[in-house]
C-alpha positions as CSV (number, residue, x, y, z in Angstrom):
1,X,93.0,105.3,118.8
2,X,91.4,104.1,115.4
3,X,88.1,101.6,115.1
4,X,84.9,100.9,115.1
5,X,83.1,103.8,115.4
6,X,79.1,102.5,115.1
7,X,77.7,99.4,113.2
8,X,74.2,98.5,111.7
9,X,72.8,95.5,109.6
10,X,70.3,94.5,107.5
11,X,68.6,91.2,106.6
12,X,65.3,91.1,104.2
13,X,61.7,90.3,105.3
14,X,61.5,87.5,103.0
15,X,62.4,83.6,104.3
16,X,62.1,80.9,101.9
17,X,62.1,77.6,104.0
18,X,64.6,74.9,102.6
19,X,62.1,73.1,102.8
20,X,60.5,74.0,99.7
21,X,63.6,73.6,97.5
22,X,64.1,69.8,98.4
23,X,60.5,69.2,97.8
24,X,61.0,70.6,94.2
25,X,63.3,68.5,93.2
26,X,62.3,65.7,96.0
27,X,65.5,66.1,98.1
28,X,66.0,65.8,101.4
29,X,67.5,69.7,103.2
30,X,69.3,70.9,106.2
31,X,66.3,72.7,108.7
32,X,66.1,76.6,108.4
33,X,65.4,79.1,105.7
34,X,67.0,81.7,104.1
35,X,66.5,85.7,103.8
36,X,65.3,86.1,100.0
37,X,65.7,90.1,99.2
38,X,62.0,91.3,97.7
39,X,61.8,91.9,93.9
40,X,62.6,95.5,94.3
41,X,65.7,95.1,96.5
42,X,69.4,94.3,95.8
43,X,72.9,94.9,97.0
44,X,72.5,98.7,96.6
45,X,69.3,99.0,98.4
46,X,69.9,96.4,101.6
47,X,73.1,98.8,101.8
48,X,71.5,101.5,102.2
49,X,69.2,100.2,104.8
50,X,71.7,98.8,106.4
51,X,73.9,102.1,106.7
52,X,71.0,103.8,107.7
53,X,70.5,101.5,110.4
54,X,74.3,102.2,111.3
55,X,73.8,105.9,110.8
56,X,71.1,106.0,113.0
57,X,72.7,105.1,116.4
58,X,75.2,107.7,115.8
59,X,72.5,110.7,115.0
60,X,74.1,111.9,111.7
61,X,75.8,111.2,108.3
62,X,76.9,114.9,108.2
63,X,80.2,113.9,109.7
64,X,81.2,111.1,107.1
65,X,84.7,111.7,105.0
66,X,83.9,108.8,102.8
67,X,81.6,105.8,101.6
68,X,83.1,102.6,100.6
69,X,80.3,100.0,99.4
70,X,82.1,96.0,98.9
71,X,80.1,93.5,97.2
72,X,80.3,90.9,94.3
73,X,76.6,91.4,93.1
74,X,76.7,95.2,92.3
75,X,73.7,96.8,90.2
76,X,76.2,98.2,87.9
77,X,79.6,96.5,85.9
78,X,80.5,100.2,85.6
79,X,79.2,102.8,87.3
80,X,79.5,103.6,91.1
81,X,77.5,102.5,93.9
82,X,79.1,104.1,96.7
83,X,78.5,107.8,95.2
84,X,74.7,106.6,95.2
85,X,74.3,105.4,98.4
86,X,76.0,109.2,99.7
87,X,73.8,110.8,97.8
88,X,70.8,109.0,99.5
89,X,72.8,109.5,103.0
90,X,72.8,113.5,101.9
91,X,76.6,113.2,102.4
92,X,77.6,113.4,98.5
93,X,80.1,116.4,97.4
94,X,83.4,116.5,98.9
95,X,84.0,113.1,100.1
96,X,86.0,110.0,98.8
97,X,83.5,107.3,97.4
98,X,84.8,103.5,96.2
99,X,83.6,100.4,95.4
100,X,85.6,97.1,96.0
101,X,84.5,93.9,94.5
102,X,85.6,91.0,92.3
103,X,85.9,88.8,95.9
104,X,83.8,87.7,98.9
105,X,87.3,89.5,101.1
106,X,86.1,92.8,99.2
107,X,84.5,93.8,103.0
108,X,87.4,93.3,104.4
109,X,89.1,95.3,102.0
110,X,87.1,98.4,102.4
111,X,87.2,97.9,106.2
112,X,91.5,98.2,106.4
113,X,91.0,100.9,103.4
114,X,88.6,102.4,106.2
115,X,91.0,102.2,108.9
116,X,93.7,103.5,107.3
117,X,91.7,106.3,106.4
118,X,90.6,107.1,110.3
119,X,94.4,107.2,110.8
120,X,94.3,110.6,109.3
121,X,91.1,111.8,111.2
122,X,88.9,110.4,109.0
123,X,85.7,109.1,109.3
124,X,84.2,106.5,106.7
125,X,80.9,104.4,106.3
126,X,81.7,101.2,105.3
127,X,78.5,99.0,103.4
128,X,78.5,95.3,102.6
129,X,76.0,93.9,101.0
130,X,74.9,90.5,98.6
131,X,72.6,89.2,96.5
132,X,74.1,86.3,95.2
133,X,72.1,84.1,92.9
134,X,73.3,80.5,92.3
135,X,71.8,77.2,90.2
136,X,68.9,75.8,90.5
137,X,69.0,72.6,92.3
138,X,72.6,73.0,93.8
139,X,74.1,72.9,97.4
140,X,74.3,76.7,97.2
141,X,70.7,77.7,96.4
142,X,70.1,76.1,99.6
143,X,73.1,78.0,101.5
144,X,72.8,81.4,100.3
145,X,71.1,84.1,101.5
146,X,70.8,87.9,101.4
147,X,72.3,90.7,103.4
148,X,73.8,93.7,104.2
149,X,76.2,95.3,107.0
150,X,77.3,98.8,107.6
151,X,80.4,100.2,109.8
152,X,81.6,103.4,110.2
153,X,85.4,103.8,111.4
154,X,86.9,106.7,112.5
155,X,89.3,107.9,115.7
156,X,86.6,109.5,118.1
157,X,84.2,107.9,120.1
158,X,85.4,104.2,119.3
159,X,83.7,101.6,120.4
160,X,86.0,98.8,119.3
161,X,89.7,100.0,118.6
162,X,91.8,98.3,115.7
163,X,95.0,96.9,117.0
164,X,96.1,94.8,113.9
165,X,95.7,92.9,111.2
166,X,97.7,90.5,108.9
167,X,97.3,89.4,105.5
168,X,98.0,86.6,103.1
169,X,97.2,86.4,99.4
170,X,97.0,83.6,96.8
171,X,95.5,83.1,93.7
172,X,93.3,80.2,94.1
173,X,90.5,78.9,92.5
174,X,87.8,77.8,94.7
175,X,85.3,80.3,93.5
176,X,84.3,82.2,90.7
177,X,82.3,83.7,88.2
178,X,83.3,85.4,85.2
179,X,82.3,89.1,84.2
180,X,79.2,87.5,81.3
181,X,77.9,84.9,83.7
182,X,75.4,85.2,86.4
183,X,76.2,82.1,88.5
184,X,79.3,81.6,90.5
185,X,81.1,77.9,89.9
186,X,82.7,76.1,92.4
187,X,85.3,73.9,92.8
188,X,85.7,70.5,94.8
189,X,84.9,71.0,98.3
190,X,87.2,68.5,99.9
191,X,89.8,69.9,97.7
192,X,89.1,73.7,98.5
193,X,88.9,73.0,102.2
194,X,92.3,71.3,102.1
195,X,94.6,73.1,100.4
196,X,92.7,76.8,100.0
197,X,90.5,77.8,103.0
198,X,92.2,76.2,106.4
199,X,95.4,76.8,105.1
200,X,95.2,80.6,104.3
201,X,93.3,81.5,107.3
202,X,95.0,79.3,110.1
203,X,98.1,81.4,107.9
204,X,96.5,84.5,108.7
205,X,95.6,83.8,112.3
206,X,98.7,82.5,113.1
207,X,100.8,85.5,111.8
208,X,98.7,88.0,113.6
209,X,98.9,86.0,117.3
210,X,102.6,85.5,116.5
211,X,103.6,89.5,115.5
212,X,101.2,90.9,118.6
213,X,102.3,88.2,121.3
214,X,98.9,86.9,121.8
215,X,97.6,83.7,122.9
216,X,94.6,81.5,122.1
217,X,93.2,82.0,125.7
218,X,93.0,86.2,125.7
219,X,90.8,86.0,123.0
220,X,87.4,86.5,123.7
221,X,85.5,85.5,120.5
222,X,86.5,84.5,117.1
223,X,84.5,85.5,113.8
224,X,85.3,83.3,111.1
225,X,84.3,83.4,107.9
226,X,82.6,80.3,106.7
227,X,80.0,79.4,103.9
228,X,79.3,76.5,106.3
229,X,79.4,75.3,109.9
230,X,82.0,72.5,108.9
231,X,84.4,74.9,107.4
232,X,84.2,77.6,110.6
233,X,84.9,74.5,112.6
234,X,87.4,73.0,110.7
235,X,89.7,76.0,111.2
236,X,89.5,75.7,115.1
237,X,91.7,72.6,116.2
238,X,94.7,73.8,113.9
239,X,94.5,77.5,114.8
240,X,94.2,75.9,118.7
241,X,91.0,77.4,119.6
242,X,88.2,75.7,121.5
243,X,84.4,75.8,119.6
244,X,83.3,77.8,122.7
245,X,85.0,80.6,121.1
246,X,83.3,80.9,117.7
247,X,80.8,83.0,117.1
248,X,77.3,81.1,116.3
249,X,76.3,81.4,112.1
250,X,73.9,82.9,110.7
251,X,73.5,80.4,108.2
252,X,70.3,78.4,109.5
253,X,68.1,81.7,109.7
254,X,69.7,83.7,106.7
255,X,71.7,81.6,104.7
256,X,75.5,82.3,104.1
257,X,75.6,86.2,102.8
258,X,78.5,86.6,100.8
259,X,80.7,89.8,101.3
260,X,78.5,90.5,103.9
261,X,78.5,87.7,106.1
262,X,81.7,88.5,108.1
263,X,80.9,92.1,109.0
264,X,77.5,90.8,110.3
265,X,78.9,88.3,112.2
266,X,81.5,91.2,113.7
267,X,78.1,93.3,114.5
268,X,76.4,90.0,116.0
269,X,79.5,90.1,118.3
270,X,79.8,93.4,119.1
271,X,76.2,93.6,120.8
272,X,76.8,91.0,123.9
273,X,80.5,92.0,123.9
274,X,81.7,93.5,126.6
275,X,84.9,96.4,127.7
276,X,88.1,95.0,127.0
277,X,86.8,91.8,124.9
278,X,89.3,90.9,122.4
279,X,88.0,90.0,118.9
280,X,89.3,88.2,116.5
281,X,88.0,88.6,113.1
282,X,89.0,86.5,110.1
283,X,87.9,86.9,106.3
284,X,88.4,84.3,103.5
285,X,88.9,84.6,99.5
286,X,91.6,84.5,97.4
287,X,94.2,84.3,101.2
288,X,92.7,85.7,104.2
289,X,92.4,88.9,106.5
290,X,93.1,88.4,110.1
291,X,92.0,91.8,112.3
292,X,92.2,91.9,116.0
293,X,89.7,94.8,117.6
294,X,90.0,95.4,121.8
295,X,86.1,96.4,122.8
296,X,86.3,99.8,124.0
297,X,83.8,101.4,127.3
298,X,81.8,103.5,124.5
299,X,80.2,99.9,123.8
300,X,78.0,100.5,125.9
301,X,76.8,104.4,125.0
302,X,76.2,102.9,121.3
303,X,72.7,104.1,120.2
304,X,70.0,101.0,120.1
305,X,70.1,100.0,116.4
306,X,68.2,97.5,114.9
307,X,69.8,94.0,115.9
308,X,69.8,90.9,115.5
309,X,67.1,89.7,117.9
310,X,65.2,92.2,115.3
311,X,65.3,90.6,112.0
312,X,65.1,87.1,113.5
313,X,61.6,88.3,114.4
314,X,61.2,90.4,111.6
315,X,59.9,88.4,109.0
316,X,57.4,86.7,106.7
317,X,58.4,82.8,105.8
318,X,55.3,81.6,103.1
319,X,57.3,82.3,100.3
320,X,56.7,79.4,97.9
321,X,59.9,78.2,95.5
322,X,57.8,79.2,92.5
323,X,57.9,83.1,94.0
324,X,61.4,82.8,94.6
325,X,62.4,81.8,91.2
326,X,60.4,84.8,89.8
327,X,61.8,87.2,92.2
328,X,65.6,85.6,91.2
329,X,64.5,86.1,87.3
330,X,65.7,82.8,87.4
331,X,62.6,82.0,85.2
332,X,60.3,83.4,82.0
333,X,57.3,84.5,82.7
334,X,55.0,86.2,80.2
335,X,55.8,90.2,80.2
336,X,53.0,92.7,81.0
337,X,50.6,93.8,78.4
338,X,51.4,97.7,78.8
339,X,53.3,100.2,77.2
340,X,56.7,99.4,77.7
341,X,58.8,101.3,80.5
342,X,61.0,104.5,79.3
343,X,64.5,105.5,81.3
344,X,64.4,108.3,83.4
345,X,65.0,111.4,82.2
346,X,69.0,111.6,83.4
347,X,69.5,115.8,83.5
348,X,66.5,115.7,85.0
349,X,67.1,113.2,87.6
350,X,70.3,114.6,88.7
351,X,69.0,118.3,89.4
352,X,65.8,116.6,91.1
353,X,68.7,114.5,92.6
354,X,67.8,115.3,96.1
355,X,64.2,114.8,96.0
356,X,64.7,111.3,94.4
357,X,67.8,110.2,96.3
358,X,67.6,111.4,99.7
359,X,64.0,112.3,100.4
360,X,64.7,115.6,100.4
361,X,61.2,118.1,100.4
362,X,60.4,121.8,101.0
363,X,59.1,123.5,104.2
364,X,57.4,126.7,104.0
365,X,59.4,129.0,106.2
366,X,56.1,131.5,106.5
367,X,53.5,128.6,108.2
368,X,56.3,125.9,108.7
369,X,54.2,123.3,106.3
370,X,56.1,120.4,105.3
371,X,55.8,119.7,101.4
372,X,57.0,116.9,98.9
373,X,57.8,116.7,96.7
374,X,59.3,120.3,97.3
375,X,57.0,123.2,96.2
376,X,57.5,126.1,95.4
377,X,54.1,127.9,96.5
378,X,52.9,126.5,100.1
379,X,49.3,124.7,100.2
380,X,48.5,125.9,103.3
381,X,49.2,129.7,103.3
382,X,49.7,130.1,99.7
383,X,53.3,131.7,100.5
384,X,55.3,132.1,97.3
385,X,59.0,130.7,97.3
386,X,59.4,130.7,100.9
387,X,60.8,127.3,100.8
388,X,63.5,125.7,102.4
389,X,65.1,122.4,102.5
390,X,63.6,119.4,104.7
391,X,64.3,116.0,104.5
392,X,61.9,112.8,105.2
393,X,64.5,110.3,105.7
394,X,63.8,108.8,109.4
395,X,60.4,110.5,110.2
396,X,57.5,108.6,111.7
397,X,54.6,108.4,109.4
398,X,51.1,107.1,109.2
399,X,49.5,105.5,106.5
400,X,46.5,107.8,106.2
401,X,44.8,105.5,103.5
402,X,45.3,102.5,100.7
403,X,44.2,100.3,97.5
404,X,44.8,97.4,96.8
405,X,45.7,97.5,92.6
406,X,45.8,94.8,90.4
407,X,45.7,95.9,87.5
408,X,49.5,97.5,87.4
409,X,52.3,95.3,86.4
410,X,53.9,93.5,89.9
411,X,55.9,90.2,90.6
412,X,54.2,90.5,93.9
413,X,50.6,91.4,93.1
414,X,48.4,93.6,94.1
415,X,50.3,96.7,94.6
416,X,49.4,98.3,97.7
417,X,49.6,101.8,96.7
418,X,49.6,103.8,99.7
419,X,49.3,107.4,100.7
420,X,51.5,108.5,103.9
421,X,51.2,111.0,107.0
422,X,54.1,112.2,108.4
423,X,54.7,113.1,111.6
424,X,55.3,117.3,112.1
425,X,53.5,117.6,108.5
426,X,53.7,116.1,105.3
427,X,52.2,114.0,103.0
428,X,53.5,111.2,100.3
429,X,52.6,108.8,97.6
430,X,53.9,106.0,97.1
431,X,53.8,101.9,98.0
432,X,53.2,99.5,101.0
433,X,56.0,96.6,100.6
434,X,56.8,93.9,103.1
435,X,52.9,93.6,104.5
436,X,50.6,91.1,103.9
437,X,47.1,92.5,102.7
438,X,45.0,91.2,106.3
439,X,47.9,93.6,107.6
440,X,47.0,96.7,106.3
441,X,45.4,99.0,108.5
442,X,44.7,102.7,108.0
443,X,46.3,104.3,111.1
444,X,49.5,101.6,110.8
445,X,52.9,103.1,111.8
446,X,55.2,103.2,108.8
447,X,58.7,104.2,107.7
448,X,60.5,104.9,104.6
449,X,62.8,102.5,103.0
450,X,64.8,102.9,99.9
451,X,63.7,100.5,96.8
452,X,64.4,99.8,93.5
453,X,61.4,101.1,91.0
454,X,62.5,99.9,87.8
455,X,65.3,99.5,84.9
456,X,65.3,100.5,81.1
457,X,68.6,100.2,79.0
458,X,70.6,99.5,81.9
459,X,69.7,102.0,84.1
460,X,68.4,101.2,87.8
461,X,65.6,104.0,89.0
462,X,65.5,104.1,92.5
463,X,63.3,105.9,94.7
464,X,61.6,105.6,98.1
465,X,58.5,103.5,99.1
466,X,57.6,102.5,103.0
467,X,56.9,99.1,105.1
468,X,55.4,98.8,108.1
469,X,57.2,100.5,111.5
470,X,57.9,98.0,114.2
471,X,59.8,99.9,116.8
């Protein structure tokens, strides 16, 4: 048996209410808001959290054969993101890394690669995630949101096994961007809707009910899909399924999330599914993916990730439209007057790779201090190079005290520049994001999350900074 092995999600801090764009431009807009990653997140980063989140409810990445990362906003044109995000899940070496992009199916894509993978005792983390910007004063700034989903697949302990899945593929223009532009176009709605989207995925649907002998009524819940509400629903009455069925959209609270919108929809579903549920899960772009899952008993021994409930809850909504254009670089704003920013060091970075990537310190085997970075003589008994390995990632901390700075360059300003306890030893310096300042209180639970620091001639510099802990 081959599946669904664990699942996790991820969805930003940040709201903008719709509000604010119509009153820009003195429109009327639907109610709701929309997740709006922070300046120092993107595709790369809300993956990570996301397969972090995933990783947590099973206990370990150590087990992983593979990390396939799908989106159509990735950092880099050319260079991998999959064999970064192993590295910060401690998992890089001998494993198979990939990327697939180029369409909003690309999720889809990595989850049958996935699958076919577990087929051969495999087990692979899947990560979807989007950051997709689009033009000012247009039906999609409104709609879109970001996001990010993680699945791991594999053929022990499944929670939701694979039974099928059938494909069709077209080349159709609907939507696209080109590789030197940063907005997507988009063709005529009516026109798209017509002859592209309820065609290829009633197509899809169809074919799979057909070659498995199943009918409308054993399905349990239906994941579509849709950049809106009237394209989920417009697939139902020619596919023959009732709108009891469909599984509710995120859109209203997050906004539609590209690549990643169908595998959170899939995780929405699989927390109030139940043994024996039968799924249906369809994907759109460029044809359609139809995948049927069967919910398995080990639903119900999954570990308590982060859901949805979580991130609806989660969140800070005061975001003006001005901040949001500055965050989206989708305006010029004078530059800071300081020395100007120099790569990281790249030999350098890749034998500190470890430290930098997955939060990995040094712990004196002598006194058992925890150090980081690592050390090579121990601050508390002075031991020399009795140091081994210990990693951060996932311990509760402390903020043991703060400043406010505002001198330092920030599209969020002040820094909070923060010094962290951790818990069993340990101590770090770094910064306080997704708090307000009336937050900030010495004592606060905190945890790690992975961020972007800067970029110099093309280069992202990542590292690891913390937010305030809720659980």
């Amino acid at each position: 048996m081959v599946g669904i092995t664990s699942y996790g999600m991820y969805l930003p801090f940040n709201r903008l209410e719709r509000i604010h764009i119509g009153q820009a431009f003195g429109k009327r807009t639907p109610h709701g808001e929309k997740a709006v990653a922070n300046y120092d997140e993107d595709s790369l980063t809300m993956a990570v959290s996301a397969a972090i989140n995933c990783i947590g409810t099973k206990g370990s990445a150590t087990a992983l054969n593979g990390v396939y990362f799908a989106s159509t906003t990735p950092p880099n044109r050319e260079k991998q993101a999959a064999a970064h995000i192993a590295s910060v899940l401690n998992v890089d070496g001998h494993i198979r890394t990939s990327d697939f992009n180029s369409t909003l199916r690309s999720g889809t894509n990595a989850m049958l690669a996935a699958l076919d993978a577990a087929r051969h005792d495999e087990e692979i983390l899947v990560t979807a995630a989007d950051c997709r910007p689009a033009y000012a004063d247009s039906s999609y700034e409104i709609s879109f949101g970001d996001g990010a989903a993680a699945f791991t697949f594999g053929n022990h302990d499944v929670i939701a096994e694979y039974i099928d899945s059938y494909s069709v593929s077209y080349d159709f223009y609907d939507v696209w961007c080109s590789s030197d532009e940063k907005y997507p176009h988009f063709f005529d709605e009516k026109f798209s809707l017509d002859k592209g989207y309820v065609p290829f995925t009633v197509e899809s649907i169809k074919g799979l009910m057909k070659r498995n002998d199943i009918t409308q009524e054993q399905i349990a819940k239906i994941v579509i899909d849709a950049p809106s509400d009237r394209h989920a629903m417009s697939i139902l009455r020619p596919a023959g399924f009732s709108p009891g069925l469909l599984q509710e959209s995120l859109i209203k609270d997050f906004g539609y999330t590209g690549t990643a919108n169908a595998l959170l929809l899939l995780a929405c579903t699989l927390e109030k599914s139940r043994p024996g549920d039968l799924i249906l899960y369809v994907s759109y772009g460029e044809g359609s993916d139809a995948v049927l899952f069967k919910v398995c008993e080990n639903v119900n021994n999954i570990g308590s990730g982060r859901g949805l409930d979580y991130f609806k809850n989660n969140k800070k909504n005061d975001m003006n439209y001005e901040k949001y254009l500055k965050w989206k670089k989708m305006m010029v704003f004078d530059p800071p007057r300081r020395m100007a920013l120099t790569r990281s060091n790249l030999p350098d970075f890749y034998r500190k790779r470890k430290k930098n990537l997955s939060c990995q310190g040094s712990k004196c085997t002598e006194c058992g201090t925890p150090h980081y970075p690592p050390s090579m003589v121990c601050v508390k008994c002075k031991a020399i190079e009795k140091m081994e390995p210990y990693s951060f990632k996932g311990r509760h901390a402390k903020l043991a005290t703060f400043a406010f700075d505002y001198v330092a360059f920030s599209e969020d300003s002040p820094n909070i520049v923060a010094v962290v306890d951790f818990e069993g030893g340990g101590r770090m310096f770094t910064y306080l994001m997704d708090c307000a300042m009336n937050d900030v209180v010495i004592g606060m639970p905190v945890e790690l999350t992975y961020r972007k620091i800067f970029s110099v001639d093309g280069i992202h510099t990542y590292s690891w900074k913390c937010v305030p802990s809720n659980h």
